[in-house]
C-alpha positions in Angstrom: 3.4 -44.7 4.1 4.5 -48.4 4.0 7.7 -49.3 5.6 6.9 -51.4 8.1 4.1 -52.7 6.3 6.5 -53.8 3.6 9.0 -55.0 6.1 6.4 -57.3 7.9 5.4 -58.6 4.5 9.0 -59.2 3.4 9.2 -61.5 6.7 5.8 -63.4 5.9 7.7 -63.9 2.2 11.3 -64.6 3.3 10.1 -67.2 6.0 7.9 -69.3 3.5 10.0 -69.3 0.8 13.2 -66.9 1.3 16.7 -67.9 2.5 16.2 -66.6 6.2 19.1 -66.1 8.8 18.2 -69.8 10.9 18.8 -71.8 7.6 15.6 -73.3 6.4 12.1 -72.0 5.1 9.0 -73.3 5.4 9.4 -74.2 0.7 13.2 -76.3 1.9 11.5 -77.8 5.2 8.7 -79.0 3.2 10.0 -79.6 -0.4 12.6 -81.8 1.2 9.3 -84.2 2.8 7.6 -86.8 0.9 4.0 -86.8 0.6 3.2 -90.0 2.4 4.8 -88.4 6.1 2.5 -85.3 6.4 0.5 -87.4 8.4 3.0 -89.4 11.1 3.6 -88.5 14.5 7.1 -89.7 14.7 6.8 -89.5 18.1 3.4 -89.6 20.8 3.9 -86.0 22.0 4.6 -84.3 18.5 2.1 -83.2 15.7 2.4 -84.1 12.5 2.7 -82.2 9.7 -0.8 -81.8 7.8 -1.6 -80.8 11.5 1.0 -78.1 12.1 0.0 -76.8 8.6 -3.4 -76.9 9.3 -3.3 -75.5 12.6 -0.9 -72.6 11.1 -3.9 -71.9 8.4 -6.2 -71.9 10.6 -4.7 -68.8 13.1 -3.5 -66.9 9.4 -7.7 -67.3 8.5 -8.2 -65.9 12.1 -6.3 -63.1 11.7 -7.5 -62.1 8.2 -10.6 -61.9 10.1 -9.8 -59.8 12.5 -8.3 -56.9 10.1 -11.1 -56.9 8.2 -13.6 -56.8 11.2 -11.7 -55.5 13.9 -12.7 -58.7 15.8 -11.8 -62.5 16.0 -13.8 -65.6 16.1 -11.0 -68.3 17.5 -10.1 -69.5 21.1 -7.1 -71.5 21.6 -9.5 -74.4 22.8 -11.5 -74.3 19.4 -11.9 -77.7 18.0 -10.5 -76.7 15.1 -7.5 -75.3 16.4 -5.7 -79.0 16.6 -7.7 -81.3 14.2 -6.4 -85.2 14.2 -4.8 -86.7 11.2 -8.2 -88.6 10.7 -10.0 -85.4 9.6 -7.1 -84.3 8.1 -6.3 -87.2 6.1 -10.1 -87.1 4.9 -9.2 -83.1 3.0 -5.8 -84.1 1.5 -2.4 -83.0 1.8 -3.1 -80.7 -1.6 -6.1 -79.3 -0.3 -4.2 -78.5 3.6 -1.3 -77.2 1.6 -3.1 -75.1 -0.8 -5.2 -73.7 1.5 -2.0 -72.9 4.0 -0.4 -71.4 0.7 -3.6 -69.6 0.1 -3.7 -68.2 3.4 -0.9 -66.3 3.0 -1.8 -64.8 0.0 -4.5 -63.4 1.1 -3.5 -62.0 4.6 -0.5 -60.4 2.4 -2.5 -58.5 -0.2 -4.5 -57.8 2.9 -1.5 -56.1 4.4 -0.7 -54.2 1.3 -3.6 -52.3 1.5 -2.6 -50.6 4.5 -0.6 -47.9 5.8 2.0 -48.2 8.8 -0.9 -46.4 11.0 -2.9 -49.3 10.6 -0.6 -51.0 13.0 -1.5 -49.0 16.3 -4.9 -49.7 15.2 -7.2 -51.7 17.8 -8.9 -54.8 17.3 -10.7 -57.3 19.8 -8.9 -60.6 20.7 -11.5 -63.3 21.6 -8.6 -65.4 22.6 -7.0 -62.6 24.9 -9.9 -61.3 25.5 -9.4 -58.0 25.3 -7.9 -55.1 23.1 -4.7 -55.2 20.9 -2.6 -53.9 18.3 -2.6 -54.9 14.6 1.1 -54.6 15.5 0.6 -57.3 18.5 -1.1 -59.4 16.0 1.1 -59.2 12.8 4.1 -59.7 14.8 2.7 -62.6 16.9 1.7 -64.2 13.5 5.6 -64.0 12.1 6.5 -65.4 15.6 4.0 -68.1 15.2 4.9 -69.3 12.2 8.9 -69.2 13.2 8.1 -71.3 16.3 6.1 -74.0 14.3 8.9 -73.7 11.2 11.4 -75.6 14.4 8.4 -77.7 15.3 8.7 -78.7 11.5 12.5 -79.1 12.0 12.2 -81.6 14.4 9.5 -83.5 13.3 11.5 -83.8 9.9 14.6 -84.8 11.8 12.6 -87.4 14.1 11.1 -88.7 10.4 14.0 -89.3 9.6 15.7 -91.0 12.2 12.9 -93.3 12.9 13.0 -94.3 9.0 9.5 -93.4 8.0 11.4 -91.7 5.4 11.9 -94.9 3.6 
């Protein structure tokens, strides 16, 4: 059985590119962007864009890993948990994009090959050290991504006000 498999999936799809009950998406947040701000820090104390995204991909990567090996790889202090605009400027906004979009992809047809009872499954967290759900970590990737899609908000808004958007 798949319900709540197919409901967690439907929140993965709705809050990239669905109309969700806050108002915006990750496809209207970023669609309404132009290329050349993905990688401005409007102000000193906020990431950027290409680093949000990248940042995003990277935890989405982690957890793919972890349901297919029941074990993670990723602290929070990783280096590549938070890379600067430099690096990221040196990969592209395409290539941070489609490998954010790509990311997705995969950890959903990941999802669809399993049953609800995969969720009370265990897996190690190298960041928590110690044992969780597949439930713990589905659900704290949705809440992830809905934290950093206001992080995106603001950093839009401050964009805008500060006329980089120009």
């Amino acid at each position: 059985m798949q319900i709540l498999i197919n409901h967690l999936i439907q929140q993965f799809i709705a809050i990239q590119n669905g109309k969700i009950w806050i108002g915006s998406s990750y496809k209207s947040k970023l669609s309404a962007i132009n290329e050349h701000l993905v990688f401005i820090r409007p102000q000193k104390n906020l990431h950027s864009i290409a680093e949000i995204l990248s940042h995003l991909t990277l935890w989405r990567t982690e957890a793919i890993l972890k349901i297919k090996t029941g074990k993670g790889s990723k602290t929070d202090d990783c280096a590549e948990n938070w890379l600067s605009n430099e690096v990221l400027k040196t990969k592209g906004w395409t290539n941070i994009k489609s490998d954010y979009d790509e990311s997705l992809t995969q950890l959903i047809e990941l999802l669809k090959e399993k049953e609800d009872s995969f969720l009370n499954d265990e897996y190690y967290d190298t960041d928590f050290k110690g044992n969780y759900t597949y439930s713990f970590l589905i659900n704290g990737m949705i809440h992830h991504d809905l934290y950093h899609l206001g992080q995106l908000g603001i950093i839009i808004k401050y964009l805008n006000l500060e006329g980089f958007n120009k």
